[in-house]
N, C-alpha and C positions, 0 to 999 in steps of 0.2 A: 615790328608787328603794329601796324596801324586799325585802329577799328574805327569805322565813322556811324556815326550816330546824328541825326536829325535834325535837334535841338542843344546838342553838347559840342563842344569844341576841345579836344583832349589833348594836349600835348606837354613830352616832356622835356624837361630843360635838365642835366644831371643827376642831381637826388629830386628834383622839384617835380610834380606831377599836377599840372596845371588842368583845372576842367571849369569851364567858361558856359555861360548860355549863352545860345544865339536863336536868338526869338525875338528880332526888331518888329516886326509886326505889332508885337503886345507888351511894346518896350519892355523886353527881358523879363518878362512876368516868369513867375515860377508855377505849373499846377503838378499837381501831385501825384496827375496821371503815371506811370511808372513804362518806359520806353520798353520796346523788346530789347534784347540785346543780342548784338552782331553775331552774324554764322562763326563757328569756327572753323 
C-alpha cells in the first residue's frame, strides 16, 4: 500500500517507517500548512 504525497517521501524499511521532506526548492523548509491526505 503506497500512498504519495507532494511534499513527503514515505517509505518503509521493516519495523522502520521513514517519512523525509522533499521540498528542494525551499531547501527542505517545513510550513505548517497540513497536506490533504491520499484517496483511499
Amino acid at each position: 500500500m503506497a500512498e504519495t504525497y507532494a511534499t513527503l517521501l514515505v517509505e518503509a524499511e521493516g519495523p522502520v517507517l521513514w517519512v523525509r521532506l522533499n521540498r528542494p526548492e525551499v531547501l527542505n523548509a517545513y510550513t505548517a500548512e497540513p497536506e490533504p491526505s491520499p484517496a483511499n
